[in-house]
C-alpha positions in Angstrom: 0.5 -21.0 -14.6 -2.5 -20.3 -16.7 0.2 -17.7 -18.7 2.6 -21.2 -20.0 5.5 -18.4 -21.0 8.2 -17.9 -18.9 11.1 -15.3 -19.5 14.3 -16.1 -18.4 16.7 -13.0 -18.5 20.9 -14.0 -18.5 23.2 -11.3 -17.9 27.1 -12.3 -18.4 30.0 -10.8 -20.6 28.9 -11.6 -24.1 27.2 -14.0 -23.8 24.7 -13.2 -27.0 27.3 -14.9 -28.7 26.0 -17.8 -27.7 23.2 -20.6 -28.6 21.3 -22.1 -25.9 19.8 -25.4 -25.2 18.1 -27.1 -22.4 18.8 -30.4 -20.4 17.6 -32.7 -18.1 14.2 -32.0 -18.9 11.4 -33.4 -21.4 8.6 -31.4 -20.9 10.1 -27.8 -21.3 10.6 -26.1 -24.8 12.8 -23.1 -25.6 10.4 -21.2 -27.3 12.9 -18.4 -28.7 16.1 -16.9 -27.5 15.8 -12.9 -27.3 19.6 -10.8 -28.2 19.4 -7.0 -27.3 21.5 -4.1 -28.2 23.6 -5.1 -25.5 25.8 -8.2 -26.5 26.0 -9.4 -22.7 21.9 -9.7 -22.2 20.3 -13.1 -23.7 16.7 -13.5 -23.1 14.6 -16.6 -23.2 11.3 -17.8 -23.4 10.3 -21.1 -22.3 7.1 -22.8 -23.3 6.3 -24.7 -19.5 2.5 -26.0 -20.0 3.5 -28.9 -19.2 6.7 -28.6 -17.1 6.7 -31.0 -13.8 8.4 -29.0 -10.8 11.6 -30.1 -11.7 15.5 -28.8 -11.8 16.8 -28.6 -15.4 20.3 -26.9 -16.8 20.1 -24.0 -18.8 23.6 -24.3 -21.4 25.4 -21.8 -23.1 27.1 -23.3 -26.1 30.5 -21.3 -28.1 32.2 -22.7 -31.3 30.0 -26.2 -30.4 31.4 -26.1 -26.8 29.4 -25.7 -23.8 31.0 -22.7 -22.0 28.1 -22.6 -18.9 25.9 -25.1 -17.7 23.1 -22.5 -14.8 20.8 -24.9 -13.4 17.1 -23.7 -13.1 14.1 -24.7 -10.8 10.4 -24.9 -11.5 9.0 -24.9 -8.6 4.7 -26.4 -7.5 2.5 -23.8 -7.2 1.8 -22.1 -3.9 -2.2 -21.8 -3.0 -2.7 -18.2 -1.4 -3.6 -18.7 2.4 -6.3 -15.8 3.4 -7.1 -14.4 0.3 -6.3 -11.1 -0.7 -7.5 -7.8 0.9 -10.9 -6.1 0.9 -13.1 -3.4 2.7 -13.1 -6.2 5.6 -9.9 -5.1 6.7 -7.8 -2.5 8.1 -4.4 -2.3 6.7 -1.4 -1.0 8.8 1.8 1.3 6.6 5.2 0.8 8.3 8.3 1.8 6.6 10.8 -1.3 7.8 13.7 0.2 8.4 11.8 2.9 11.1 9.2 0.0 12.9 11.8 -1.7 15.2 15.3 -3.4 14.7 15.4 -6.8 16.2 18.6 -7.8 14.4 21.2 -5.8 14.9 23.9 -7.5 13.3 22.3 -6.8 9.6 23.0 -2.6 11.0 26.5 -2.1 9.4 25.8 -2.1 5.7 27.0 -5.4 4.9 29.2 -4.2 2.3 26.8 -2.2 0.5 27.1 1.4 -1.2 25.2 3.2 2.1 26.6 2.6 4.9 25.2 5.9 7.0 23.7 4.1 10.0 22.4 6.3 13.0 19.1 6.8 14.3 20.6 10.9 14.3 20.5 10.8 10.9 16.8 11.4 8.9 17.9 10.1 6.0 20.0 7.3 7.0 19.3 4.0 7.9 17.9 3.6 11.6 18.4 -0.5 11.7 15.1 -1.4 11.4 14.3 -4.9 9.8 12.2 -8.2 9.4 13.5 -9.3 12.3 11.5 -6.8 14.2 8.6 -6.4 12.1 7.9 -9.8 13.0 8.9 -9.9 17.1 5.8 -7.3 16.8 3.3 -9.0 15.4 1.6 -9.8 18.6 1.1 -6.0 19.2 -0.3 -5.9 15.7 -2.8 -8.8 15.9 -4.1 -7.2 19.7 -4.4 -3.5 18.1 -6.8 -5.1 15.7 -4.6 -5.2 12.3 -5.8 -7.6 9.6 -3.4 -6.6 6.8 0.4 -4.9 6.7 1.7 -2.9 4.2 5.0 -1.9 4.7 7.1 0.4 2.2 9.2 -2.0 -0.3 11.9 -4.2 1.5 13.8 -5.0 -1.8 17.4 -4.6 -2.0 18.1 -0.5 -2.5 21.9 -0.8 -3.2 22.6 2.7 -3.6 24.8 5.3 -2.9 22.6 7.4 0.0 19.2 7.9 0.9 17.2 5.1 -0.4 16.3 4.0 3.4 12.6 4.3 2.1 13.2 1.2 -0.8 11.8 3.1 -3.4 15.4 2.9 -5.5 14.9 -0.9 -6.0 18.3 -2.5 -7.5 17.1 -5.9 -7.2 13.8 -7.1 -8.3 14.3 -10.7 -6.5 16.2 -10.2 -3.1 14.9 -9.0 0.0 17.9 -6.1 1.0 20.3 -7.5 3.2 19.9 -4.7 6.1 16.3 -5.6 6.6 16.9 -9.9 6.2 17.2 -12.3 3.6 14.3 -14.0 1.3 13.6 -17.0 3.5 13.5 -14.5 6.5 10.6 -12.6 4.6 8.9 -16.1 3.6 8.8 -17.1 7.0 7.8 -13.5 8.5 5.2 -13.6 5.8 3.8 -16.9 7.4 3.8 -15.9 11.2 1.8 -12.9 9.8 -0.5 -16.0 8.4 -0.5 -17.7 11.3 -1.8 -14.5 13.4 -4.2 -14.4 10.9 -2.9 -10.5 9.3 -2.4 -10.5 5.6 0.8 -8.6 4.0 0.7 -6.5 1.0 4.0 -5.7 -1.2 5.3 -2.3 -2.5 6.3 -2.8 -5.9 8.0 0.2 -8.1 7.3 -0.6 -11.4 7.6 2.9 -12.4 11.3 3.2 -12.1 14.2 1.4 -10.5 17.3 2.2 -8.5 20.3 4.2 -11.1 22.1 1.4 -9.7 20.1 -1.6 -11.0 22.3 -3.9 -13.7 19.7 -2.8 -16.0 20.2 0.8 -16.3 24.5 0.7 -15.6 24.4 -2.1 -18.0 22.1 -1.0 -20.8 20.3 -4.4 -22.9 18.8 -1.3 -25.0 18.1 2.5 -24.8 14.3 1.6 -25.4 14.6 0.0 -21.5 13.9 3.7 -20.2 12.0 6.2 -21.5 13.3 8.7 -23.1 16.3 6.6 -24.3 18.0 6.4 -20.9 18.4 10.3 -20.9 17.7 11.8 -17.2 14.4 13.9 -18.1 12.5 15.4 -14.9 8.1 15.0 -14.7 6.2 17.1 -14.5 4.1 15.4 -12.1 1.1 17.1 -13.6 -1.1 13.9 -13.4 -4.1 16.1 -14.1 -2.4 15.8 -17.7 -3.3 12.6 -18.1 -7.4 13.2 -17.6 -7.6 16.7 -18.8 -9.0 16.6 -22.3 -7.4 20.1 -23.3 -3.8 19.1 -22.3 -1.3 18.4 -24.9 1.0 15.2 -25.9 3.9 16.6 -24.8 2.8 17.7 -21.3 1.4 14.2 -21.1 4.2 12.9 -22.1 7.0 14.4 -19.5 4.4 13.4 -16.9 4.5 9.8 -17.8 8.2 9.2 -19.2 9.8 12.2 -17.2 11.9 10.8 -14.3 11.2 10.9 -10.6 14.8 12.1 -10.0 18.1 11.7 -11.4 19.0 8.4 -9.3 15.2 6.7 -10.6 15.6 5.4 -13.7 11.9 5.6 -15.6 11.2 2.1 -17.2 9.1 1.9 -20.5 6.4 -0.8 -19.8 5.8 -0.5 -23.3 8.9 -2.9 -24.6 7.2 -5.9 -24.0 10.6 -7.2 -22.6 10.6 -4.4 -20.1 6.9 -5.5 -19.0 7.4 -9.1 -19.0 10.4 -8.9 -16.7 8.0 -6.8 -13.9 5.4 -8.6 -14.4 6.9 -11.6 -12.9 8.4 -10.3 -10.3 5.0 -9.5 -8.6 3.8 -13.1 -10.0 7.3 -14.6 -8.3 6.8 -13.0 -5.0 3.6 -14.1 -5.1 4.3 -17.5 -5.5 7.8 -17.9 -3.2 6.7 -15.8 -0.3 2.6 -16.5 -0.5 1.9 -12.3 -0.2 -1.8 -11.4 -0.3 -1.3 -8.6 -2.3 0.5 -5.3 -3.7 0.6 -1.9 -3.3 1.8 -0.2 -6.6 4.0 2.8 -6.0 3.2 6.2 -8.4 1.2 4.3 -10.8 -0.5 7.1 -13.1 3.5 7.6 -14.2 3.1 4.1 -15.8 2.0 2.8 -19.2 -1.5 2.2 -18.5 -2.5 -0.4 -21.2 0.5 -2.5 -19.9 -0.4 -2.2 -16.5 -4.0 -3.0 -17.7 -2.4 -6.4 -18.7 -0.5 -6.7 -16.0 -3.5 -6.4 -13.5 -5.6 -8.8 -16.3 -2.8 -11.2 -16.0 -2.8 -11.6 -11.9 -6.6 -11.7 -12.1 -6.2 -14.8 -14.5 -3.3 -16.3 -12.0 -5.3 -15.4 -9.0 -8.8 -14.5 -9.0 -10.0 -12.2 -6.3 -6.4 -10.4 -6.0 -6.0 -6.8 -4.7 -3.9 -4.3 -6.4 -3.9 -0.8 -5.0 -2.4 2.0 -6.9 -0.4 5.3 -6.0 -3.1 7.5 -7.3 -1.7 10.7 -5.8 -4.6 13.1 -7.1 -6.0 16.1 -4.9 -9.5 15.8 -6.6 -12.1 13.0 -6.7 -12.4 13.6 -11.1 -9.3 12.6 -11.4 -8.5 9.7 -8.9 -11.9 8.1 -10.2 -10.5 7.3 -14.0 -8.0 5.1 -12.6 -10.1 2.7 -11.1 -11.0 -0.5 -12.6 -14.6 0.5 -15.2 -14.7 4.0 -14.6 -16.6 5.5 -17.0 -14.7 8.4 -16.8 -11.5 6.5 -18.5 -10.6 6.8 -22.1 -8.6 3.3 -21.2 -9.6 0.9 -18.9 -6.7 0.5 -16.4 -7.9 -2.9 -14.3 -7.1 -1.9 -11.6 -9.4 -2.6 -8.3 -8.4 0.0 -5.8 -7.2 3.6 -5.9 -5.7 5.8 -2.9 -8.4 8.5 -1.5 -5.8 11.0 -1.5 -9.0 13.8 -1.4 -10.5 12.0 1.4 -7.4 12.1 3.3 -6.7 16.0 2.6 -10.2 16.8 3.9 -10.3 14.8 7.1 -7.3 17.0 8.5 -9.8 19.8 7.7 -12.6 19.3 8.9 -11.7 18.1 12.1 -10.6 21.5 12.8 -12.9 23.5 11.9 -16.8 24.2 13.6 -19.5 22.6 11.4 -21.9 24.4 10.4 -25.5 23.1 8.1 -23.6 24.4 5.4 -19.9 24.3 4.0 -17.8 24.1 7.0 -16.6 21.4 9.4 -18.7 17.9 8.6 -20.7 19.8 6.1 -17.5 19.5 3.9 -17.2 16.0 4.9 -20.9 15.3 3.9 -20.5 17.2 0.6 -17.3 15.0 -0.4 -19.2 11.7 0.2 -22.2 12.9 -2.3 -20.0 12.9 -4.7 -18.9 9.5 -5.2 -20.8 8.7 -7.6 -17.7 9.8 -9.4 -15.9 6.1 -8.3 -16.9 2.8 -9.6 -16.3 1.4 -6.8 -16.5 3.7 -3.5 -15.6 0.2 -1.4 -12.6 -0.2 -3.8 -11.2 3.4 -2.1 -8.5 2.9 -0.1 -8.8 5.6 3.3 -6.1 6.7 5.3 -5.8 9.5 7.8 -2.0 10.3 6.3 0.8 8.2 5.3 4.7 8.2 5.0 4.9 11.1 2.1 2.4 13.8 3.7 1.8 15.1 7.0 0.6 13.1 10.2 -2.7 13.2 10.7 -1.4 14.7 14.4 1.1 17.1 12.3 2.0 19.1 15.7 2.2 18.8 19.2 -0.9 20.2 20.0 -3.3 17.9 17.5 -1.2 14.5 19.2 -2.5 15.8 22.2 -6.2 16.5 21.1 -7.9 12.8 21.1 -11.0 14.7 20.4 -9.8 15.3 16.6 -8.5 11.5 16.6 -11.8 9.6 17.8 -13.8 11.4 14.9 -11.7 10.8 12.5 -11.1 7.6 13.0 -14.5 7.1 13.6 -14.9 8.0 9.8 -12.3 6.1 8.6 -13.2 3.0 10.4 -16.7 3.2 9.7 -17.3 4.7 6.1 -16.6 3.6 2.6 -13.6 2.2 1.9 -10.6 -0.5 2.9 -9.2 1.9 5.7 -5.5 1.9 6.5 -3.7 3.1 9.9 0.4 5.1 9.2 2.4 2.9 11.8 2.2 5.6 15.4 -1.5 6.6 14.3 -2.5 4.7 17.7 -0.3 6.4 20.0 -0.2 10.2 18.3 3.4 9.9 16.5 3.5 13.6 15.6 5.3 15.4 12.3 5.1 17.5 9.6 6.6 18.3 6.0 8.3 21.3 6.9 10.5 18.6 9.3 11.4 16.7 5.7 10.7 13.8 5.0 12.7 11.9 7.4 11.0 12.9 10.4 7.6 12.2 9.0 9.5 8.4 8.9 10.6 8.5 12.9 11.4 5.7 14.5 8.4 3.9 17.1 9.6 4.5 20.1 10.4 1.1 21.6 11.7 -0.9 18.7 15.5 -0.5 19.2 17.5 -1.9 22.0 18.1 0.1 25.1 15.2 3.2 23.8 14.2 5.2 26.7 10.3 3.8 26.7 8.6 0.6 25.0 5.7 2.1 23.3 4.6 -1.4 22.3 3.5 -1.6 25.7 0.9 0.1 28.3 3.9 0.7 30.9 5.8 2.4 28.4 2.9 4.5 26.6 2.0 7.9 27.9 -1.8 8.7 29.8 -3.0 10.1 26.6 -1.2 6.9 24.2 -3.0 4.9 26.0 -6.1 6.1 25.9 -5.6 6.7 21.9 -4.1 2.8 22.0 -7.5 1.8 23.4 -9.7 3.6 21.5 -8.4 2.5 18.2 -7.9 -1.2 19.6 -11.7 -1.0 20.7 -12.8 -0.1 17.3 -10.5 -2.1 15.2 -11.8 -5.2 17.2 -15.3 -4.6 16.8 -14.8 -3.9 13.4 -13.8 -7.5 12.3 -16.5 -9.6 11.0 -18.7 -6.9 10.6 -20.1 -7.2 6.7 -22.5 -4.2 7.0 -19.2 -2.3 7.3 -17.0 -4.6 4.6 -20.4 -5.1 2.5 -22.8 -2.7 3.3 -24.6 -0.4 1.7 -23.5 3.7 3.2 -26.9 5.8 3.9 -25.7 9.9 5.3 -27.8 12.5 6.4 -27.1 16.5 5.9 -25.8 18.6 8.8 -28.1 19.5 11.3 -27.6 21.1 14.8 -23.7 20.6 13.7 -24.2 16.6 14.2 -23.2 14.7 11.1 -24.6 10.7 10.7 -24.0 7.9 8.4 -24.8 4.5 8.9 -23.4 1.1 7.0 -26.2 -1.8 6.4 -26.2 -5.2 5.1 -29.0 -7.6 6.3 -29.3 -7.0 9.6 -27.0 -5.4 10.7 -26.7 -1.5 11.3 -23.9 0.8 12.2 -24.8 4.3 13.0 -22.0 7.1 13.6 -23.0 10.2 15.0 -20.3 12.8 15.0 -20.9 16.6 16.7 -18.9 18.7 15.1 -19.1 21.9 17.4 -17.4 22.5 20.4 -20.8 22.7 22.5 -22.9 19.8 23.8 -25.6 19.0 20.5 -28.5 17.5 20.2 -30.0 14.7 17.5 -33.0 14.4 17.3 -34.0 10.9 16.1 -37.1 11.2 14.3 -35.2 12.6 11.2 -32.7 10.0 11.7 -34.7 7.0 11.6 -33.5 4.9 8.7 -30.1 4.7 10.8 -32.3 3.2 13.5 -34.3 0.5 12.9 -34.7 -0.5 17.3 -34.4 1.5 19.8 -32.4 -0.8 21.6 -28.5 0.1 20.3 -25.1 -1.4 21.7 -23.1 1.8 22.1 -19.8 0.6 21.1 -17.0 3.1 22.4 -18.2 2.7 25.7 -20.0 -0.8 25.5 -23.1 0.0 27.1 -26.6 -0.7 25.6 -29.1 2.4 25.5 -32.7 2.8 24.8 -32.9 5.4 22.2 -35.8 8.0 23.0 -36.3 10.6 20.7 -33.4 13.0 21.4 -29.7 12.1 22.0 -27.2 14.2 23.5 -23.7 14.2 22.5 -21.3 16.1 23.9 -18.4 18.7 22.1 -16.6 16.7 19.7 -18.0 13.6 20.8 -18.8 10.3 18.7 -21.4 8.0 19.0 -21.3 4.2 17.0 -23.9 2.2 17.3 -24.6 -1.3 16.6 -28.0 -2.6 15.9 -27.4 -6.6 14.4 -27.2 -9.8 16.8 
């Protein structure tokens, strides 16, 4: 590794009252042996610069006898197979235990705290699991998916409720009701081998009340707020505001989540080193192509500046998106990697565009006008971002597993109108763009349901479900037409760099039709949205530096039209068009 120090944290019944050597090796060097509060916590640091992958034997020694010999493996690097993610792809969010269950004898609990299995329940456990994550990643790869993201599969040993993983008790195992670690190493490398990347949620922020760390104290200086159960504020707006105070800054940052989530102080350096290789472990062991960081403004943000530094060092080109749940484009912008908005740098290369995704349920809905309604809203929002450092560095999504669907009733999963636009922007605008899992067939929910039914199972991933929506036969009229739609678009979207790459070029509102268009080189795509509910007209003379032929490939419907100087399209309709080789 290019960082030679390597923590090695022992937990046993007093074990502090013990020295340490190491055997069976020549190359590795105890740098110092760490004792905490806590008498049954020893932590080590190893100098392994020049380690060999090798087995060696960790010793505890007591009154000059050894009383445990662990042994401990350095393993060979692991090169990273596709690189990490980018604006050239289109990620997919599935919460594991909702996608599909294709091993059902993992279902009972295996003699863990929550055993509440029925698919009855929202806030139990459904079944779902690796097993049939990965018997579905020929539907994935066919859709058009380059990249999963699925909510964290690490072991959430607690009492109730922690279906979602977000309650991690164990930093280093895969939980038991979804598969084991070699079953993730090896789902990780058919997603290779279909050529989709897959990016890991990681909760740095806080842990499960029943990790070893927090029932099992090394130190009240492990949790903020010496391990005392203090609610956030969640006023992130805090942490930018430059009239805010410390101690409204402070509840936001060290407050707790709930009672059940511990909140970790990543500034003990302990703490910090401890995370920080568990992203650089899984890295290594299971080859992931990246991470998703859950709530990350509620962390330290000069150690996670050094934590993002340090995966940069270990792996140049690696993706780290941050939670950066913020309703305003001022204040998602400071946490992205150079802003010069930041007081503190934070490293980190992508943010969530949680204002984007709040406007496109909007304006969807509403009848553009040239002014401040419908695409005019839309068009306003994207002038702006010269707030961002990086607008390609935005990561788009339509919704996701904590807010409404994007179809949040009946009605609007019935209305493939509203879909094809906005997808249309998503797809084709700024930004690495990422689907919720059901996006493609109109899953439909809303918060006033809770949270658990914004989470509900795809229909067709357990044993003996009434239709396989995996499949055409088992999809409705109208899924299939939404299926095709975004398959269509997510296949002509690989490859193409003026949409990964390019350069982003809109025009203001006129006759309610909105454009944009994406070039690098020479290639051109051009979207042309009408957002009234009456046929429109563009007239292309005002729109020609979107059009450098007139000869376009129309891509929804795959014809190729000679543009004159007018083009019709029709209520809520969508044109893209593709002017390249």
């Amino acid at each position: 590794m290019k960082h030679p120090e390597l923590q090695i944290l022992l937990h046993g019944t007093n074990i502090s009252a013990c020295s340490v050597r190491l055997d069976n090796t020549s190359d590795i060097a105890l740098l110092r042996t760490v004792r905490t509060e806590n008498p049954n916590y020893l932590i080590l640091y190893l100098d392994v610069r020049h380690a060999r992958p090798q087995t060696f034997d960790i010793v505890l020694v007591r009154n000059g006898k050894s009383c445990l010999r662990q042994p401990y493996e350095i393993r060979p690097r692991t090169p990273l197979r596709l690189g990490s993610f980018d604006a050239s792809d289109v990620l997919y969010l599935l919460i594991p235990d909702r996608f599909a269950n294709g091993n059902t004898t993992n279902d009972d609990g295996l003699g863990m705290k929550d055993r509440t299995l029925g698919r009855h329940e929202p806030y139990g456990r459904h079944g779902g699991d690796l097993a049939g994550m990965d018997s579905h990643l020929a539907y994935l790869h066919d859709l058009g998916i380059t990249a999963i993201w699925s909510t964290p599969i690490l072991t959430n040993d607690m009492p109730e409720g922690s279906y979602h993983g977000y309650a991690i008790t164990d930093y280093y195992q895969v939980d038991p009701r979804i598969g084991s670690n070699e079953e993730f190493k090896r789902f990780v490398a058919h997603c290779h081998q279909q050529g989709i990347k897959y990016i890991m949620d990681l909760v740095f922020n806080h842990c499960g009340a029943a990790h070893f760390l927090y029932t099992d104290l090394p130190g009240k200086d492990w949790f903020n707020f010496d391990a005392r159960y203090v609610q956030t504020n969640y006023k992130l707006g805090t942490l930018i505001d430059p009239h805010s105070t410390f101690r409204e800054r402070r509840i936001a940052t060290d407050g707790w989540f709930t009672r059940e989530m511990p909140d970790l102080n990543q500034r003990n350096p302990l703490v910090m080193d401890y995370l920080m290789q568990t992203s650089i472990w899984w890295t290594e062991y299971a080859g992931i192509d990246g991470i998703r960081q859950d709530t990350y403004p509620y962390c330290d943000v000069e150690a996670m500046a050094q934590w993002n530094r340090r995966l940069e060092e270990e792996y140049p080109g690696y993706n780290v998106v941050g939670e950066t749940w913020i309703n305003y484009n001022v204040g998602v912008a400071p946490w992205q990697k150079g802003s010069r908005l930041a007081t503190t740098d934070t490293e980190l290369k992508t943010v969530m565009d949680f204002p984007l995704m709040a406007l496109l349920g909007k304006v969807c809905d509403e009848e553009t006008d040239d002014w401040d309604h419908g695409f005019a809203r839309l068009w306003d929002y994207f002038a702006q971002d010269a707030v961002y450092e990086n607008p390609l560095h935005l990561l788009t999504f339509l919704s996701n597993h904590d807010t409404d669907r994007f179809c949040a009733t009946e009605a609007q999963s019935a209305d493939t109108a509203r879909y094809r636009q906005a997808l249309a922007i998503l797809l084709f605008a700024r930004g690495i763009p990422q689907l919720y899992y059901g996006d493609e067939i109109g899953l439909w929910s809303n918060k006033s349901q809770g949270d658990g039914l914004l989470r509900q199972d795809f229909p067709g991933g357990w044993p003996n479900d009434e239709r396989n929506a995996f499949t055409p036969q088992g999809r409705t009229a109208i899924e299939n037409a939404r299926y095709d739609y975004t398959r269509r678009l997510l296949q002509f979207r690989k490859g193409r760099r003026a949409v990964s790459e390019g350069s982003m070029t809109q025009f203001t509102i006129r006759n309610g039709i909105y454009c944009f268009s994406r070039k690098q080189d020479d290639e051109t795509v051009t979207v042309m949205l009408n957002g009234t509910s009456h046929t429109a007209t563009a007239h292309l003379c005002i729109l020609d530096e979107a059009l450098p032929t007139n000869l376009a490939y129309e891509v929804i419907s795959g014809d190729t039209l000679t543009l004159g100087d007018t083009l019709d399209i029709p209520p809520r309709g969508v044109r893209i068009l593709y002017f390249g080789k």
